[in-house]
N, C-alpha and C positions, 0 to 999 in steps of 0.2 A: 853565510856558512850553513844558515838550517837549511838551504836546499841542495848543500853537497851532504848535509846527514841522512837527507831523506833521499838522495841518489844512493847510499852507503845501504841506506837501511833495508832497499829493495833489493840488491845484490844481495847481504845478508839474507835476507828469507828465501830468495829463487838459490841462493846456495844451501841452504836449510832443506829446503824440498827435496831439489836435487841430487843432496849426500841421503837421503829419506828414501825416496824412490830409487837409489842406484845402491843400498844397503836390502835391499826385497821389502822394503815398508816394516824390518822386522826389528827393529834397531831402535827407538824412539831417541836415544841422544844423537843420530844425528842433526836433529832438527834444534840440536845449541844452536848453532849459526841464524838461522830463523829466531828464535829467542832471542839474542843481541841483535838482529835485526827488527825485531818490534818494538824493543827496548828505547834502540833509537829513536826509532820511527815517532813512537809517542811523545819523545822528550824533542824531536828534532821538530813537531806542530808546534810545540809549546814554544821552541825557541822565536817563532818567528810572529812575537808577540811585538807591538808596538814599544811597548815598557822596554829599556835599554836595560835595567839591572835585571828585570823576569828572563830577558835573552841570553846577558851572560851568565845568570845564573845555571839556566837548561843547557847551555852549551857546555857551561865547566860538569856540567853531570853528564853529559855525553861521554866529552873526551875520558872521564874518568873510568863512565862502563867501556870506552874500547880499551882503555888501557890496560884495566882488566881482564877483558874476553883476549889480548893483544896476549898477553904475558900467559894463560891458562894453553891457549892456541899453540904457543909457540912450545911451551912446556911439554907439552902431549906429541904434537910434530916429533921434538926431536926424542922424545921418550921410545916412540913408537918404532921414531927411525932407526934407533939403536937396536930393540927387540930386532926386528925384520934382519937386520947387518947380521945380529949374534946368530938368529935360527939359520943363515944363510951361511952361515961359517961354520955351525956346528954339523950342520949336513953338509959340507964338502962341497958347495955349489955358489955360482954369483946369484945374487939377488934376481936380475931377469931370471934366471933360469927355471928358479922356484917357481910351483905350481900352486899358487896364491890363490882362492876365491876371490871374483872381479870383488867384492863387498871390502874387503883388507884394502884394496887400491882406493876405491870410492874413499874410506872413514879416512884412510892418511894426506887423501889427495885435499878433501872438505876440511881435517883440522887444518893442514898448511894454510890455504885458502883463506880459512876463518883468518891467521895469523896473518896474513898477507895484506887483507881489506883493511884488518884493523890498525895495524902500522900505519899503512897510508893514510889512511884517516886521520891518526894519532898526528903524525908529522904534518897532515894540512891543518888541520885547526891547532895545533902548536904556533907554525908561520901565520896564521890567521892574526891569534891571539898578541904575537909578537908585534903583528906590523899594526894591531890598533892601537897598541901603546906607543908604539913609535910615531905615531900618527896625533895622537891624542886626543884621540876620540872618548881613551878612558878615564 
């Protein structure tokens, strides 16, 4: 599992960048994403230490930071989503219609995203964790 954290953790930051650079570089929180992707990154080397309790130790502190960046992500998502709905309604207009700055699209597209990675994440080292115990290996 630490090298599906450390595939996770690289999406995270090229989506970190990418919400960074597609906001004019003027933005610096979009580069959370990137944040929780270092996060990992550092804790997902550690995981894949010889030591079995070093391992599950890093890993249960992975799932915990996406759990968190999962639940923040998701909060923001739909926070946001709803703003955009109401200013689209309050102007008499559908949401495409609206004349949005691309930067609005980028920061809602990057927090979905961030929520998105982190889910799956979440639910593979969940079934990870599940099938080693079924396994007993632990």
């Amino acid at each position: 599992m630490a090298k599906v954290t450390l595939i996770f953790a690289a999406l995270l930051i090229v989506l970190g960048l990418v919400g960074f650079l597609g906001t004019g570089s003027a933005h610096y929180t979009a580069l959370i994403p990137a944040g929780f992707g270092l996060i990992l990154g550092i804790f997902g080397i550690l995981a894949r230490s010889p030591d079995e309790g070093r391992r599950k130790l890093f890993m249960h502190v992975n799932v915990t930071v996406a759990l968190i960046g999962f639940l923040g992500g998701a909060f923001l998502t739909v926070k946001n989503g709803l703003q955009l709905m109401a200013a689209a309604k309050e102007s008499g207009m559908d949401l495409q219609d609206m004349d949005l700055p691309m930067n609005v699209w980028f920061a809602f597209g990057s927090k979905a995203a961030l929520a998105v990675l982190l889910l799956i994440y979440v639910v593979l080292c969940v079934r990870s964790f599940i099938a080693a115990r079924r396994s007993g290996k632990v």
